[in-house]
C-alpha positions in Angstrom: 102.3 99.2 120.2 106.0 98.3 121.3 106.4 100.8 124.2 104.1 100.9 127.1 105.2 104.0 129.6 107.5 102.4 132.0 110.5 104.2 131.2 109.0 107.4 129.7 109.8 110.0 132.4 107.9 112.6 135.1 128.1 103.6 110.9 125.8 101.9 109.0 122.4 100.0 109.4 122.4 95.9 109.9 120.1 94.9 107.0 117.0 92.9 108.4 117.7 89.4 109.7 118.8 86.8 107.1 117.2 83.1 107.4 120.8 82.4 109.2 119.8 84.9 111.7 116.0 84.0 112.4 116.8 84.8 116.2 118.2 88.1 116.9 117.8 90.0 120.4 117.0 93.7 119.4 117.9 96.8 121.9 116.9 100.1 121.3 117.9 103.2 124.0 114.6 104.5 124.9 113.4 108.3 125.7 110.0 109.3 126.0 109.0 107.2 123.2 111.8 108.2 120.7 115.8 106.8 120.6 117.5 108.1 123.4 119.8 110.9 122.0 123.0 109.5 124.6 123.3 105.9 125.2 125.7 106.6 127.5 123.4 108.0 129.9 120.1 105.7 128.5 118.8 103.8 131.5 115.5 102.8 129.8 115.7 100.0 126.7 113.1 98.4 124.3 114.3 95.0 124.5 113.0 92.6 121.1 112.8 89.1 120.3 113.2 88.8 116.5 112.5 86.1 114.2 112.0 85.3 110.9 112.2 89.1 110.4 109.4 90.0 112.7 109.2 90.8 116.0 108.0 88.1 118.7 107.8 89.8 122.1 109.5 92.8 123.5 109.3 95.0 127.0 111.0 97.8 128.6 114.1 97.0 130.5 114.9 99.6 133.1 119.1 99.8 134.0 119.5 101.3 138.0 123.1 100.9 136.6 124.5 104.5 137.6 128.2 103.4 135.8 127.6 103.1 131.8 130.5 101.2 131.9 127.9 98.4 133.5 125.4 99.3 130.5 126.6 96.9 127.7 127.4 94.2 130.2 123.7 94.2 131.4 122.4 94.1 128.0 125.1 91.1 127.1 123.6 89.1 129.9 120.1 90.2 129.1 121.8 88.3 125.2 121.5 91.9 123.3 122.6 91.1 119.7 122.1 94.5 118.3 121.7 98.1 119.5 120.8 100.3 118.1 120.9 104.1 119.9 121.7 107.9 118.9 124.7 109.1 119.7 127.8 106.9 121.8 131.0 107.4 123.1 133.7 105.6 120.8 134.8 104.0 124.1 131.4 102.3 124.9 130.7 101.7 121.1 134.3 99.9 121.4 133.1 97.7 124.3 129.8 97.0 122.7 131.2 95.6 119.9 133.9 93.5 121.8 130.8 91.7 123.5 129.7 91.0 120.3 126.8 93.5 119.5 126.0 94.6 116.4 125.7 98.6 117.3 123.8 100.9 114.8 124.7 104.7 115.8 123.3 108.0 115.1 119.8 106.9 115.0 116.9 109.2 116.0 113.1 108.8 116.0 110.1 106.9 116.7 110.8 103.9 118.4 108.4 102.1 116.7 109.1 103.8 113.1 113.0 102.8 114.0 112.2 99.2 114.8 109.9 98.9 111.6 112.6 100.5 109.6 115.2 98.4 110.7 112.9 95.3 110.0 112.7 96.3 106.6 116.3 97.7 106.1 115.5 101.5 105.5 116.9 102.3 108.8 120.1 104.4 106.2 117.6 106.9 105.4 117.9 110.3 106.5 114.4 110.2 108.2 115.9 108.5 110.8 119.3 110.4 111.2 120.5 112.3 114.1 120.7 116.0 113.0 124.0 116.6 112.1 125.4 113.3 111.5 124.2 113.0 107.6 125.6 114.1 104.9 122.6 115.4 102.7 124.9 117.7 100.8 129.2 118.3 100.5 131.1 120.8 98.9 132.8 119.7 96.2 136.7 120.2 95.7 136.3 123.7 97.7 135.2 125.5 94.7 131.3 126.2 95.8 129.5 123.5 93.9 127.3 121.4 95.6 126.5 118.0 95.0 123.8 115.3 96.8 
C-alpha cells in the first residue's frame, strides 16, 4: 500500500521513465486516498522514489505552507520531478514548470491505481480523467453528428 493515513482528514501524461530517467522523484496531491481535486489548496503529498520504472520508497509529506505560492518551492527542495494533481491554476502550473517539474493535470482517482497507471503509461485514459476535462465525444462541424 503507498498511502498510510497521515494526511487523510478528520495536458498530457509523462510516459513511464526511460533508462535515461531511472531516477525520477514522483509527487502526487493527496485527499483521502484519491488525487486531490485542487492543488492549489493540497497540503498533503505522496512523495516517490522511482527507478528503473518501479517505485523504491515513498511517504506522505504534509505542507503547513498556508501560501500555495510556497507549494512548488517546498516540493523543488524536497527534488519533485513530476506532479502529478487534478486540477491547477495556470499561474501555479506556470511556476511548476519553471522549477522544472514535469506537471500532469486533470488527473483523478486512486492514488495507488494513478501511480500504477503512470508506471505503465495508461495514465491518458479516461478512467483517470477529471469529470469534465475529457473529451469522450465532440460535435462535429455544428451539424448534430457525433463522433468519438
Amino acid at each position: 500500500m503507498l498511502l498510510s493515513s497521515v494526511c487523510e482528514p478528520g495536458g498530457k501524461s509523462r510516459p513511464p521513465p526511460t533508462k535515461k530517467e531511472r531516477r525520477m522523484n514522483l509527487a502526487v496531491s493527496v485527499w483521502q486516498g484519491r488525487v486531490a481535486p485542487l492543488f492549489d489548496v493540497s497540503r498533503c503529498f505522496l512523495l516517490a522514489k522511482v527507478e528503473s520504472g518501479r517505485v523504491m520508497s515513498n511517504r506522505e509529506v504534509l505542507l503547513e505552507e498556508v501560501d500555495p505560492w510556497e507549494r512548488v518551492p517546498r516540493l523543488r527542495a524536497l527534488g519533485v520531478t513530476t506532479l502529478i494533481c487534478g486540477a491547477v491554476s495556470r499561474q501555479l502550473q506556470h511556476q511548476a514548470a519553471a522549477a522544472g517539474i514535469h506537471v500532469i493535470p486533470f488527473v483523478a482517482g486512486g492514488v495507488e491505481g494513478v501511480v500504477d497507471a503512470w508506471l505503465q503509461g495508461r495514465l491518458e485514459r479516461d478512467d483517470f480523467r477529471m469529470p469534465g476535462c475529457g473529451m469522450r465525444r465532440r460535435q462535429r462541424g455544428g451539424r448534430g453528428r457525433w463522433r468519438s
